[in-house]
N, CA and C atoms as an extended XYZ file, in Angstrom:
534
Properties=species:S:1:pos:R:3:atomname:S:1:resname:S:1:resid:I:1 pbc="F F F"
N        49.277      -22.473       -4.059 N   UNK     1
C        48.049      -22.989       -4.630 CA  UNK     1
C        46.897      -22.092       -4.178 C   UNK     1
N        46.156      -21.454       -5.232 N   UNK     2
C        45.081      -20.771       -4.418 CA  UNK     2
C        43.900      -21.290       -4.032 C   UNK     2
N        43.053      -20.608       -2.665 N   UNK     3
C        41.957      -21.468       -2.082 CA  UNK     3
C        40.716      -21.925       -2.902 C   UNK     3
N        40.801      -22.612       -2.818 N   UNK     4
C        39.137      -23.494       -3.434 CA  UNK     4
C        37.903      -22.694       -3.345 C   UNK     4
N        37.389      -22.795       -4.492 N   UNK     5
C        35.995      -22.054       -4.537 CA  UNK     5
C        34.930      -22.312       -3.253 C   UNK     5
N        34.300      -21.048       -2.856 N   UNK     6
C        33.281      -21.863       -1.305 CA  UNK     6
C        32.110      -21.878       -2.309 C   UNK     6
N        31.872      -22.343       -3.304 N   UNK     7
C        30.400      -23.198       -3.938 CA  UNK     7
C        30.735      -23.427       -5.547 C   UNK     7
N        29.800      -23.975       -5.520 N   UNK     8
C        29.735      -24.705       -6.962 CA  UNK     8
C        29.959      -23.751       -8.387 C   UNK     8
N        29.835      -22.511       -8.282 N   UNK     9
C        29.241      -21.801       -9.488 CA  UNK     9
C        30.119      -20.503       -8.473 C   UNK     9
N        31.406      -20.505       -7.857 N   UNK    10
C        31.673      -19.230       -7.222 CA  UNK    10
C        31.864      -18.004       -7.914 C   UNK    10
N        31.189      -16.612       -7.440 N   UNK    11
C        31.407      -15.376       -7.550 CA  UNK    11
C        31.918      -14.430       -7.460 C   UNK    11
N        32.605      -15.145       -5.961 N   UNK    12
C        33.117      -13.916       -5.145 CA  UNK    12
C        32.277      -13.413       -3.919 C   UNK    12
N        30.707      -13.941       -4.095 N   UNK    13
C        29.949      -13.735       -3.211 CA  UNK    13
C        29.684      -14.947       -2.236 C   UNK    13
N        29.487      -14.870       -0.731 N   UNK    14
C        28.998      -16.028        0.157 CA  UNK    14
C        28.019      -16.580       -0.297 C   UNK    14
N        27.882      -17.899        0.030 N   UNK    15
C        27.450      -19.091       -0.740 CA  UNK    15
C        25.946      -18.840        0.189 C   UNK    15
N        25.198      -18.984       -0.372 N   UNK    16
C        23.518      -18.717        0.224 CA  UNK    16
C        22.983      -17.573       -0.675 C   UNK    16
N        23.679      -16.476       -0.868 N   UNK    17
C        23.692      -14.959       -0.853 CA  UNK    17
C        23.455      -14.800       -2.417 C   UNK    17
N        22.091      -14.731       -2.706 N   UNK    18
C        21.735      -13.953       -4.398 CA  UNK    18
C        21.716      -12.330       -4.172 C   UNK    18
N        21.218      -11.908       -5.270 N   UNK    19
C        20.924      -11.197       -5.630 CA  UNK    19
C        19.835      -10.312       -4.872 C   UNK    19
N        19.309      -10.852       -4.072 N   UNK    20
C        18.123       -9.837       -3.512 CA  UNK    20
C        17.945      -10.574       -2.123 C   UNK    20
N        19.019      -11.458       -1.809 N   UNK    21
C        18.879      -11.610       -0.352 CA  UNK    21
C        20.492      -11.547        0.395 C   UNK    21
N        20.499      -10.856        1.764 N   UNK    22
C        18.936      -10.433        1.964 CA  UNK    22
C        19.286       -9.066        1.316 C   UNK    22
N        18.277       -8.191        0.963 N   UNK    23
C        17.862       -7.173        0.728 CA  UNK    23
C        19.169       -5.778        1.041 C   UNK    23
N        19.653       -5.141        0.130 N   UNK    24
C        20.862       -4.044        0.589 CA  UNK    24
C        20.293       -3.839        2.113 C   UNK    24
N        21.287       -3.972        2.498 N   UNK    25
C        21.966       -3.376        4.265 CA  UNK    25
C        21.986       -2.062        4.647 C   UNK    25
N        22.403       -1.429        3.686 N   UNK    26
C        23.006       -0.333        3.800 CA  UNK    26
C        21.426        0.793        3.047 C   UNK    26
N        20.579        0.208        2.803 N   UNK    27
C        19.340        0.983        2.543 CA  UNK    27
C        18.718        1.311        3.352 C   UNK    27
N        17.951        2.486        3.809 N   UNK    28
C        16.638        2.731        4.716 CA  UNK    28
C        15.848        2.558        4.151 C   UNK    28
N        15.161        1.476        4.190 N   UNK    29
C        13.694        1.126        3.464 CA  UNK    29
C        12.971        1.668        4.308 C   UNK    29
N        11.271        2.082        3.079 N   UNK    30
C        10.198        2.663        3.691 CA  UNK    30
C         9.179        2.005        3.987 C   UNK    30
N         8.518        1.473        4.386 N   UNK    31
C         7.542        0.793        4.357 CA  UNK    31
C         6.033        1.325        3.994 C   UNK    31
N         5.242        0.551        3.129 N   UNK    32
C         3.818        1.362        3.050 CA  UNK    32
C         3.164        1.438        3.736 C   UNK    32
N         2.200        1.769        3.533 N   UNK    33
C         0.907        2.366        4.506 CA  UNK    33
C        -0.360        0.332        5.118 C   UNK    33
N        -0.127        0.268        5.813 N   UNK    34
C        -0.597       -1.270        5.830 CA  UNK    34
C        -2.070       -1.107        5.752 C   UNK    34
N        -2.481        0.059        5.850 N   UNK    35
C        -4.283       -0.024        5.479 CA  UNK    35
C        -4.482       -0.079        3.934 C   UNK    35
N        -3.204       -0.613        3.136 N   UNK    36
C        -3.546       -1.062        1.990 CA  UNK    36
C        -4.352       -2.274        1.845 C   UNK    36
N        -3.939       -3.224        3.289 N   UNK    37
C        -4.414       -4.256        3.381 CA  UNK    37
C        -5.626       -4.449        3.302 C   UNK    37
N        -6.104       -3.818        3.903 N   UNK    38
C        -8.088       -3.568        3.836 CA  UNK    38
C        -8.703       -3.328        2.651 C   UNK    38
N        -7.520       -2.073        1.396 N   UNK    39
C        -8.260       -1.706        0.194 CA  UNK    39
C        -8.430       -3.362       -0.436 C   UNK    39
N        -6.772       -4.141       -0.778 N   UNK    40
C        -7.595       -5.438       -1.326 CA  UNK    40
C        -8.111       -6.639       -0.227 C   UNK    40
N        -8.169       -6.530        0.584 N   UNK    41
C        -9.361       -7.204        0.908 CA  UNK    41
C       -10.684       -7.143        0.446 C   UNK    41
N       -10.939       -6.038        0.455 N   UNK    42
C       -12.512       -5.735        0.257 CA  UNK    42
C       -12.550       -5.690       -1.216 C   UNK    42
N       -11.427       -5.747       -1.787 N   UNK    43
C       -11.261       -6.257       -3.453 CA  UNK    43
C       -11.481       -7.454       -3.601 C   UNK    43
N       -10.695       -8.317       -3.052 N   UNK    44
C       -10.609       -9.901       -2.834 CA  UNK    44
C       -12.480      -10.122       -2.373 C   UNK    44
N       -12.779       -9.329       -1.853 N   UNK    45
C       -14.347       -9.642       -1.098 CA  UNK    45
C       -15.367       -9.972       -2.032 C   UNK    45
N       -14.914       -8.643       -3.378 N   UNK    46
C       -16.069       -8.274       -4.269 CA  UNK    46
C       -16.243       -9.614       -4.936 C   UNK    46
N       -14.641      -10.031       -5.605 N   UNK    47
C       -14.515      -11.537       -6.046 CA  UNK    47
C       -15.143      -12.657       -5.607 C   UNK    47
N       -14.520      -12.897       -4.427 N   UNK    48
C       -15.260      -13.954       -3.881 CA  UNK    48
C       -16.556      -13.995       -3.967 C   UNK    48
N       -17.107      -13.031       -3.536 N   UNK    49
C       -18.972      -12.799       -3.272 CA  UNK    49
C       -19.314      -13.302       -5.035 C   UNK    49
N       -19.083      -12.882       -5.775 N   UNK    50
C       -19.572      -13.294       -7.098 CA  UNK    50
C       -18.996      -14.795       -7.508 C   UNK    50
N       -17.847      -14.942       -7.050 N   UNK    51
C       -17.161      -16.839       -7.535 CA  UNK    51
C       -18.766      -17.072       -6.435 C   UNK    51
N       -18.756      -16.589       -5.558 N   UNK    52
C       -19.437      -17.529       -4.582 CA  UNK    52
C       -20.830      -17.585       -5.155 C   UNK    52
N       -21.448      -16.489       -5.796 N   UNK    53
C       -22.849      -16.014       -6.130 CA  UNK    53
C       -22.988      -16.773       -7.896 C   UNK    53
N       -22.230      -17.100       -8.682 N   UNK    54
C       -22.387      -17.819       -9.211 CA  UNK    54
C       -22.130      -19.298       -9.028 C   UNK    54
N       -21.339      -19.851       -8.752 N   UNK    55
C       -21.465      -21.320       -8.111 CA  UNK    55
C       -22.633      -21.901       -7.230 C   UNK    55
N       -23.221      -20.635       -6.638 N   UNK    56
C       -24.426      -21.201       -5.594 CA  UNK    56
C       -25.201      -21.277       -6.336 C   UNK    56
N       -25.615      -20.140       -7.320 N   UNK    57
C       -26.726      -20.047       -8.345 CA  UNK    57
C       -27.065      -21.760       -9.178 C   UNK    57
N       -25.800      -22.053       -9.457 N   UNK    58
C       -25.265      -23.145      -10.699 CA  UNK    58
C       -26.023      -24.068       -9.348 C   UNK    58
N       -25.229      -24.534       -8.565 N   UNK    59
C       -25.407      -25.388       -7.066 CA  UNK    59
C       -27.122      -25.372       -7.050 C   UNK    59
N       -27.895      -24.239       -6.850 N   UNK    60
C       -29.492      -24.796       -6.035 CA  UNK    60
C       -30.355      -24.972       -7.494 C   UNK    60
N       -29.583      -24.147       -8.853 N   UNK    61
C       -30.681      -24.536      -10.191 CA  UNK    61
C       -29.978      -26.372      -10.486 C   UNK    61
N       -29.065      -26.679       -9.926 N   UNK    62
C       -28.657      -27.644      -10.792 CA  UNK    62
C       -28.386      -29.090       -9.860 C   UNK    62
N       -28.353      -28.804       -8.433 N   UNK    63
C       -28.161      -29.496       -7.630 CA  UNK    63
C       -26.824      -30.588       -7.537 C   UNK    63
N       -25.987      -30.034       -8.513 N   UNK    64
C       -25.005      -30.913       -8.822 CA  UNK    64
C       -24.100      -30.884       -8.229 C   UNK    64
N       -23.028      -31.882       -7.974 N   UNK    65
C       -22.276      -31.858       -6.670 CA  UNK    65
C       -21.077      -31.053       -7.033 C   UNK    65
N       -20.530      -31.264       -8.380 N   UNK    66
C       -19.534      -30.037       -8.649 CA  UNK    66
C       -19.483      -28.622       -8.618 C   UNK    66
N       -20.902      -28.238       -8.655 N   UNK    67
C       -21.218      -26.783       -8.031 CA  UNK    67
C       -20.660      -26.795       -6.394 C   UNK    67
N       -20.914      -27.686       -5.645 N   UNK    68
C       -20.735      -27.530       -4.072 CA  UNK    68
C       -19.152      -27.581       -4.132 C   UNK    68
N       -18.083      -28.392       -4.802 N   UNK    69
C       -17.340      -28.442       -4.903 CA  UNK    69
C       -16.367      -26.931       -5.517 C   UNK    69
N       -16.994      -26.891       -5.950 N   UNK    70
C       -16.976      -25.591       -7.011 CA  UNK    70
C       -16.687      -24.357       -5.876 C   UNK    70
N       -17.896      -24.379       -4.980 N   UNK    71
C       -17.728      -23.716       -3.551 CA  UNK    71
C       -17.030      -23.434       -2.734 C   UNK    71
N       -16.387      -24.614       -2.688 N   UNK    72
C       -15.637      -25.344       -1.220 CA  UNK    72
C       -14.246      -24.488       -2.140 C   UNK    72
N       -14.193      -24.750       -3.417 N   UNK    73
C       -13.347      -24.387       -3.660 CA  UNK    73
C       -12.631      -22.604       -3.930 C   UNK    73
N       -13.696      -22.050       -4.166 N   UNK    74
C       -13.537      -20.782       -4.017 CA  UNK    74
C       -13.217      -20.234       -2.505 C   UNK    74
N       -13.787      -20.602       -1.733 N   UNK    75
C       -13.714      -20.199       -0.261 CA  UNK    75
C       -12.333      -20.363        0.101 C   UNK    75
N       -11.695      -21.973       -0.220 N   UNK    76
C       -10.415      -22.166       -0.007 CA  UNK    76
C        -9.347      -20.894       -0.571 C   UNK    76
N        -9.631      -20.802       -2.135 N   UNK    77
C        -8.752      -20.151       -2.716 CA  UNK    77
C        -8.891      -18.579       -2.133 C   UNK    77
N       -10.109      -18.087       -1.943 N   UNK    78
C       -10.211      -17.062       -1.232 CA  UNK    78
C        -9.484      -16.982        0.119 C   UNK    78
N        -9.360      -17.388        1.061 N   UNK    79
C        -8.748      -17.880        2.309 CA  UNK    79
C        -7.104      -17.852        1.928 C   UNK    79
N        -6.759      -18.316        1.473 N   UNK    80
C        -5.742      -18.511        0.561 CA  UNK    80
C        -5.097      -17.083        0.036 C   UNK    80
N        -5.728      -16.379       -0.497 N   UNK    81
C        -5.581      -15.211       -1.480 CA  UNK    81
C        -4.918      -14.325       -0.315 C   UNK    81
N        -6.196      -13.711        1.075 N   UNK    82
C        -6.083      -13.081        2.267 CA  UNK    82
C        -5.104      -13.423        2.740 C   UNK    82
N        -4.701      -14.646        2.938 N   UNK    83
C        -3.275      -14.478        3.848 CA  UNK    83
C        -2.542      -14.128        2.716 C   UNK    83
N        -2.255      -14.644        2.090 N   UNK    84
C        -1.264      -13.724        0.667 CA  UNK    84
C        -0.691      -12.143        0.985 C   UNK    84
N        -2.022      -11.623        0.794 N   UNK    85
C        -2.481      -10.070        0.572 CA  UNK    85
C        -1.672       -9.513        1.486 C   UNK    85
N        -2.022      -10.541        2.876 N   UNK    86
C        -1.341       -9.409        4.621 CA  UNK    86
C        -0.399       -9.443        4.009 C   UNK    86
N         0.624      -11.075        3.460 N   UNK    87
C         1.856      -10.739        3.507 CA  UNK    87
C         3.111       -9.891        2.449 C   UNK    87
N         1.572       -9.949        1.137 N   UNK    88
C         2.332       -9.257        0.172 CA  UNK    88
C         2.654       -7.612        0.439 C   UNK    88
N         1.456       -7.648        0.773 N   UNK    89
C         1.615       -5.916        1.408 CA  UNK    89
C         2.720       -5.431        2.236 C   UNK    89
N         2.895       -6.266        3.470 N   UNK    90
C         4.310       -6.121        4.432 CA  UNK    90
C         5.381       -6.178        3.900 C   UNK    90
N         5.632       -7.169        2.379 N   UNK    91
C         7.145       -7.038        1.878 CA  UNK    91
C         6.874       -6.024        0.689 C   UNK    91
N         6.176       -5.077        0.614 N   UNK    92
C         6.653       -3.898       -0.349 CA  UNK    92
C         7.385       -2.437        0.572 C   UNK    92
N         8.041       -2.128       -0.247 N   UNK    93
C         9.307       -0.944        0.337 CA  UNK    93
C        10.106       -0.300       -0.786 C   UNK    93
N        10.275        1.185       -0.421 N   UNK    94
C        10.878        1.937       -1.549 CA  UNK    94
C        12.477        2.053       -0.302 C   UNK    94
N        12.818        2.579       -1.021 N   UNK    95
C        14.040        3.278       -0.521 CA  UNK    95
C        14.786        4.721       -1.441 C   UNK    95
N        15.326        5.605       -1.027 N   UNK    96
C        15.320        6.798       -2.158 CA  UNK    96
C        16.829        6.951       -1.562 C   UNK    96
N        17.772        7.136       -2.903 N   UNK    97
C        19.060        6.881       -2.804 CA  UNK    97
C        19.553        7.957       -3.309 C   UNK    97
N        20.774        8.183       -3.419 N   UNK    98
C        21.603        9.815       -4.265 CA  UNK    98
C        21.361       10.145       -5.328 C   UNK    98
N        21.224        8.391       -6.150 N   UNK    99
C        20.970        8.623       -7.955 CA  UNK    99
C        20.089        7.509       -8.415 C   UNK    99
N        19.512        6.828       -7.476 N   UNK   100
C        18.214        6.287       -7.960 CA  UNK   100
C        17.530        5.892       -6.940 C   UNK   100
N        15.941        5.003       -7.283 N   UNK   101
C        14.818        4.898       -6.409 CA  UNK   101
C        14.755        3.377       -6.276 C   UNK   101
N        14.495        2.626       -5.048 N   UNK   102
C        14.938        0.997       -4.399 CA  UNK   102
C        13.153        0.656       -4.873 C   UNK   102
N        12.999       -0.376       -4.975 N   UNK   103
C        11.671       -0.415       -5.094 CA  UNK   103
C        11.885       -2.128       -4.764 C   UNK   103
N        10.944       -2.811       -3.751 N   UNK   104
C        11.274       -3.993       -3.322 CA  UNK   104
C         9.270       -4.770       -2.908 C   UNK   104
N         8.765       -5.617       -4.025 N   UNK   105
C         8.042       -6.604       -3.280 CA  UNK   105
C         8.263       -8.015       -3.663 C   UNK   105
N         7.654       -8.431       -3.135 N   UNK   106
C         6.793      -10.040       -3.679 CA  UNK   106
C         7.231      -10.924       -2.663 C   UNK   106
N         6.465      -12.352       -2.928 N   UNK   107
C         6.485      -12.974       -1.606 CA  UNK   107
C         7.680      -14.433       -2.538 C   UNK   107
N         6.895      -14.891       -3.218 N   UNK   108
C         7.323      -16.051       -3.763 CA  UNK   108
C         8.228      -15.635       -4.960 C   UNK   108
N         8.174      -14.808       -5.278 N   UNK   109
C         8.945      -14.415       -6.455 CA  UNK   109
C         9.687      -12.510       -5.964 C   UNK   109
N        10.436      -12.293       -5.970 N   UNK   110
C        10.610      -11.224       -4.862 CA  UNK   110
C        11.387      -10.141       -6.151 C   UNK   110
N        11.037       -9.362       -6.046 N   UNK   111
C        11.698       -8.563       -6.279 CA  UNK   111
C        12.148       -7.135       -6.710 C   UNK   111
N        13.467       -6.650       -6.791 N   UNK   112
C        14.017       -5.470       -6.862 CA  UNK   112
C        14.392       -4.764       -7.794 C   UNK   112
N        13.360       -3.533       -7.975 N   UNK   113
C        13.773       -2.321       -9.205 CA  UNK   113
C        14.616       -1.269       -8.593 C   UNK   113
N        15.483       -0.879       -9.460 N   UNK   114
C        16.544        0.455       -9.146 CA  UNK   114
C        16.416        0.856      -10.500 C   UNK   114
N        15.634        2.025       -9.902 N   UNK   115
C        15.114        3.456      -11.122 CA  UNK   115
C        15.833        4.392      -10.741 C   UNK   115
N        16.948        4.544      -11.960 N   UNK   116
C        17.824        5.880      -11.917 CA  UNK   116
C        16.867        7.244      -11.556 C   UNK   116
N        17.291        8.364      -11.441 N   UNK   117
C        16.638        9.089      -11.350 CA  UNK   117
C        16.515       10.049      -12.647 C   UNK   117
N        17.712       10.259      -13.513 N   UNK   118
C        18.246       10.456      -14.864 CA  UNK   118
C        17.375        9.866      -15.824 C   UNK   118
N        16.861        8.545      -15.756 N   UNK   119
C        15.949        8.085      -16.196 CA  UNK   119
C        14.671        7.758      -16.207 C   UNK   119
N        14.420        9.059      -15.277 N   UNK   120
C        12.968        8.696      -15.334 CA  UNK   120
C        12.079       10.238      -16.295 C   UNK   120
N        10.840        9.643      -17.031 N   UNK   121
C        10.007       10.436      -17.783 CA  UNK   121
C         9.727       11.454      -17.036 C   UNK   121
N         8.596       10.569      -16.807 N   UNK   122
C         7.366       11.677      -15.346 CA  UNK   122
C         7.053       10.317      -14.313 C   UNK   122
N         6.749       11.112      -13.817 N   UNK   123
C         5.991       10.179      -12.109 CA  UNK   123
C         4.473       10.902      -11.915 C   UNK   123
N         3.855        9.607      -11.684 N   UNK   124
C         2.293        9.951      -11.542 CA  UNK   124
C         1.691        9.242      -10.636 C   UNK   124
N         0.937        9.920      -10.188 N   UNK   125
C        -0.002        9.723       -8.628 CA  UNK   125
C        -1.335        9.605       -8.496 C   UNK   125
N        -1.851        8.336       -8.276 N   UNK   126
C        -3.697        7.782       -8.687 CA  UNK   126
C        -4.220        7.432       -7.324 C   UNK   126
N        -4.881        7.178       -7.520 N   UNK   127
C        -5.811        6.655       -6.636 CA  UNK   127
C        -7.471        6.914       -6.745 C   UNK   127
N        -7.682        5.368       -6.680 N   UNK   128
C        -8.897        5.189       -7.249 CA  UNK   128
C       -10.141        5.392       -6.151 C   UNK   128
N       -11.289        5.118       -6.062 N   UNK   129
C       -12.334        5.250       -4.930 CA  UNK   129
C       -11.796        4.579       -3.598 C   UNK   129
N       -11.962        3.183       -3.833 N   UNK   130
C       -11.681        2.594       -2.719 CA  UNK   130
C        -9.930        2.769       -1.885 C   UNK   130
N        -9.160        3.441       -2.613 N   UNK   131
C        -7.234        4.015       -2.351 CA  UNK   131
C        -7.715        5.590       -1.227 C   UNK   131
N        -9.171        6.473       -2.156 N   UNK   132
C        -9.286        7.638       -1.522 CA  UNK   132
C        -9.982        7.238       -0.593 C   UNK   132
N       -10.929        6.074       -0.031 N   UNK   133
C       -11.649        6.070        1.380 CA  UNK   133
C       -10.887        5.492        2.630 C   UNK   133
N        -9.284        5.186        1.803 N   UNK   134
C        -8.623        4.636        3.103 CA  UNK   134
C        -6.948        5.390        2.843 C   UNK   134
N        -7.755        6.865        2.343 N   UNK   135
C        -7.007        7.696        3.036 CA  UNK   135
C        -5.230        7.375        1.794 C   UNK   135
N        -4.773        6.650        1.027 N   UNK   136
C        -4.288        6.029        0.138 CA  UNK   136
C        -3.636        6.709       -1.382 C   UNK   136
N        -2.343        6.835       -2.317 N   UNK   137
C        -2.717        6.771       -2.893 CA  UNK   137
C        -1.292        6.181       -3.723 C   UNK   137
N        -1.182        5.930       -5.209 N   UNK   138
C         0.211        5.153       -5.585 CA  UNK   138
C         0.795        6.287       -6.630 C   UNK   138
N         1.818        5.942       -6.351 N   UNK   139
C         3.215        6.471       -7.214 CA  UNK   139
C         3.292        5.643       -7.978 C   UNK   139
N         3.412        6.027       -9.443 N   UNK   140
C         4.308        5.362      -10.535 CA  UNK   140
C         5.222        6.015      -11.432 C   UNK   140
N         5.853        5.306      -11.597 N   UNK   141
C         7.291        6.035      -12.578 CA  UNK   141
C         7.440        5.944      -13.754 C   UNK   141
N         7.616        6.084      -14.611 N   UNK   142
C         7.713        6.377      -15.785 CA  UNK   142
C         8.797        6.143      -16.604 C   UNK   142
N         9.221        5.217      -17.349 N   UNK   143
C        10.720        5.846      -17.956 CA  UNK   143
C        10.507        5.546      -19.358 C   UNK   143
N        11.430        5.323      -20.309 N   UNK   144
C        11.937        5.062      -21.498 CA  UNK   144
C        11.207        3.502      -21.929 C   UNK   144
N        11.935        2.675      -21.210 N   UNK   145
C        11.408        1.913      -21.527 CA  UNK   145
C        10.092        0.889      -20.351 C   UNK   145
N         9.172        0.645      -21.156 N   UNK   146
C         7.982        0.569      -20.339 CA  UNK   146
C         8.023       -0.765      -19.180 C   UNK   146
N         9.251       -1.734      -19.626 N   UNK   147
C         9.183       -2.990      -18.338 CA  UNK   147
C        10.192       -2.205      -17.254 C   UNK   147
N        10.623       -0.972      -17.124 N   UNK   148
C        11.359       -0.779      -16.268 CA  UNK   148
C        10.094        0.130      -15.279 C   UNK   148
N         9.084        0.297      -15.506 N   UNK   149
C         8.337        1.190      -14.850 CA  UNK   149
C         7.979        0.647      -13.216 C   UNK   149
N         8.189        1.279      -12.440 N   UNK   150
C         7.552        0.750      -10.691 CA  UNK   150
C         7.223        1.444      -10.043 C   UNK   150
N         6.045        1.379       -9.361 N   UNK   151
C         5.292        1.611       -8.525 CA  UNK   151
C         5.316        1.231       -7.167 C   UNK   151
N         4.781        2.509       -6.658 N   UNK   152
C         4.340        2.534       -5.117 CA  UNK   152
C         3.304        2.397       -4.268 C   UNK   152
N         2.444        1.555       -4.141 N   UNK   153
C         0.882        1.839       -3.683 CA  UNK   153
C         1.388        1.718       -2.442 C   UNK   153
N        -0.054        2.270       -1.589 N   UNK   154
C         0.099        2.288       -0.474 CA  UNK   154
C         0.727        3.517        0.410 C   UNK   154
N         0.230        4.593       -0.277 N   UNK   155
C         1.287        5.703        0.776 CA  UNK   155
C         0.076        6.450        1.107 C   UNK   155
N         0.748        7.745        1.815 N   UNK   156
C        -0.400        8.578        2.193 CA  UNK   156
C        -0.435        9.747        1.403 C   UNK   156
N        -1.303       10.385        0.763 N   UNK   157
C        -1.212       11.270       -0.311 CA  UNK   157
C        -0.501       12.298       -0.025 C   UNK   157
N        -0.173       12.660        1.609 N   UNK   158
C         1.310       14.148        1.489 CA  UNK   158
C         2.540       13.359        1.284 C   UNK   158
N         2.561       11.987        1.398 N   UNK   159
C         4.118       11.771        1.201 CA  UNK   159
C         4.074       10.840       -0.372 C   UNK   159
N         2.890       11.151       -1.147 N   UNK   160
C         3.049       10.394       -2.353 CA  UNK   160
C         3.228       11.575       -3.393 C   UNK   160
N         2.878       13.100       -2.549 N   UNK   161
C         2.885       13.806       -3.107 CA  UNK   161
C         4.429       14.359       -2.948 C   UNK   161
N         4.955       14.190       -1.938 N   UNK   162
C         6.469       14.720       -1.642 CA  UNK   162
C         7.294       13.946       -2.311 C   UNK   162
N         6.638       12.309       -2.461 N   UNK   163
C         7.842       11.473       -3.223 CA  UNK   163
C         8.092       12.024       -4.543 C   UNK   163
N         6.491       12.687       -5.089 N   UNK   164
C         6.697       12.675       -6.143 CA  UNK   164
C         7.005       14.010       -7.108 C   UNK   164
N         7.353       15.453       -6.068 N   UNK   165
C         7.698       16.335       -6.035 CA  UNK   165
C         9.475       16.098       -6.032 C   UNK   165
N         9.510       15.388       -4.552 N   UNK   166
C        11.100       14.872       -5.064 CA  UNK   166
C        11.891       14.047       -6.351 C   UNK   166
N        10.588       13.183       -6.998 N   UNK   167
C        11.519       12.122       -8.046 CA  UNK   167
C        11.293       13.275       -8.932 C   UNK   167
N        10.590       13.879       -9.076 N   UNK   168
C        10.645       14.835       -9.980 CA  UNK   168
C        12.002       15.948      -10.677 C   UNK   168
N        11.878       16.833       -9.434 N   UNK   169
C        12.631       17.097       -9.025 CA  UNK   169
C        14.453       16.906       -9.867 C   UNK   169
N        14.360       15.448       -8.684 N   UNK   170
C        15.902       14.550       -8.870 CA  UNK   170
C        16.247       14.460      -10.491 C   UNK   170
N        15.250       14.041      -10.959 N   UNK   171
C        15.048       13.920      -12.295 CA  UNK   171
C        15.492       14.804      -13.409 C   UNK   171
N        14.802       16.181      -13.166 N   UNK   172
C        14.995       17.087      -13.820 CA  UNK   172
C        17.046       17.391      -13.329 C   UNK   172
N        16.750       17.691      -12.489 N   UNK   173
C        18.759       17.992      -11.977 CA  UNK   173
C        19.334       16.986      -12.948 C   UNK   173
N        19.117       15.328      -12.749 N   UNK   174
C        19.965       14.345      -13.560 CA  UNK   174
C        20.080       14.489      -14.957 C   UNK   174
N        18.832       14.601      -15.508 N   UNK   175
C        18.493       14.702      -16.854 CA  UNK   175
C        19.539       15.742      -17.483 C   UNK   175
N        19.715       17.008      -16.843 N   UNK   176
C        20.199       17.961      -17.050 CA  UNK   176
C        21.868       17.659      -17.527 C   UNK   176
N        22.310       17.060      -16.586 N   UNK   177
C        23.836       16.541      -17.011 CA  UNK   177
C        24.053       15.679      -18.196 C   UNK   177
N        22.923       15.288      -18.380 N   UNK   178
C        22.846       14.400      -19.840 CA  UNK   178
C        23.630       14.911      -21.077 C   UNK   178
C-alpha cells in the first residue's frame, strides 16, 4: 500500500513549503544599497507635508472636525507607510545565476522574477535627482514581453553599471545560440 499524502493538495513538496518560501537556498542573494531608505522617505515626506498642508488649510478655513480627523489620519497612514518602506527595502535582492537573473521583493505579497538572460532586450540604468544625491541608481530589464520586466533600485552606480555591463553581456552570448 503506498504512503499517504503529507497534506491535503500533495506535490511532492513539504507541507508549509510554496513557491517562494523560503526563498532558493542554494542562491547568493545581493542585497541593496539601504540608503534607499532615506530616498523614499523623504518621498513619503513630500506627501505627507501636502496630505498634511491641505487638510490643515480645509481644518483652520473650515473649522470642521473632519478636517482634524482628516489629520490624525494622514499622520497615522504616514507612520504606517515608514515602517513599510524600512521593511520593504530590506526584502529586495537580486541574485545572478548561469542562465538567468533572481529578482526577489515585497513584504505582504512577495515576490520572485527569474529573467533568462537569452531573454532579455536591453537593460537600462536611471536615476533620478533625489537616487543621484544618495549616491543611488536602478537597473531595469527589458524583455519581450513587458509584465516580465524587473528591476533593481537601490545599488551603487559602479555595480549598477557592472550589473549592467554583465546582463548585457550574458545576453548577447545567449541570444546568440538562439
Amino acid at each position: 500500500m503506498p504512503p499517504a499524502p503529507s497534506g491535503p493538495l500533495s506535490t511532492g513538496a513539504p507541507v508549509g513549503r510554496g513557491p517562494l518560501e523560503p526563498w532558493p537556498d542554494t542562491v547568493n542573494w545581493q542585497p541593496i544599497c539601504t540608503d534607499l531608505i532615506w530616498v523614499e522617505l523623504i518621498r513619503l515626506g513630500v506627501v505627507v507635508a501636502i496630505g498634511l498642508a491641505v487638510t490643515g488649510v480645509g481644518w483652520a478655513l473650515s473649522g470642521h472636525w473632519l478636517f482634524g480627523l482628516a489629520v490624525a489620519v494622514v499622520v497615522l497612514l504616514g507612520v504606517w507607510r515608514a515602517i513599510a518602506i524600512v521593511r520593504a527595502v530590506r526584502a529586495w535582492g537580486y541574485a545572478e545565476r548561469e542562465n538567468d537573473l533572481l529578482v526577489r521583493h515585497g513584504l505582504l505579497v512577495r515576490r520572485l522574477s527569474i529573467v533568462p538572460y537569452s531573454r532579455m532586450q536591453f537593460v537600462d540604468v536611471s536615476a533620478g535627482p533625489l537616487e543621484r544625491a544618495f549616491d543611488l541608481a536602478t537597473v531595469q530589464l527589458h524583455t519581450a514581453a513587458a509584465a516580465s520586466d524587473a528591476r533593481v533600485p537601490g545599488l551603487r552606480p559602479a555595480e549598477a553599471s557592472r550589473l549592467r555591463d554583465r546582463l548585457t553581456a550574458l545576453g548577447e552570448d545567449r541570444a546568440e545560440g538562439l
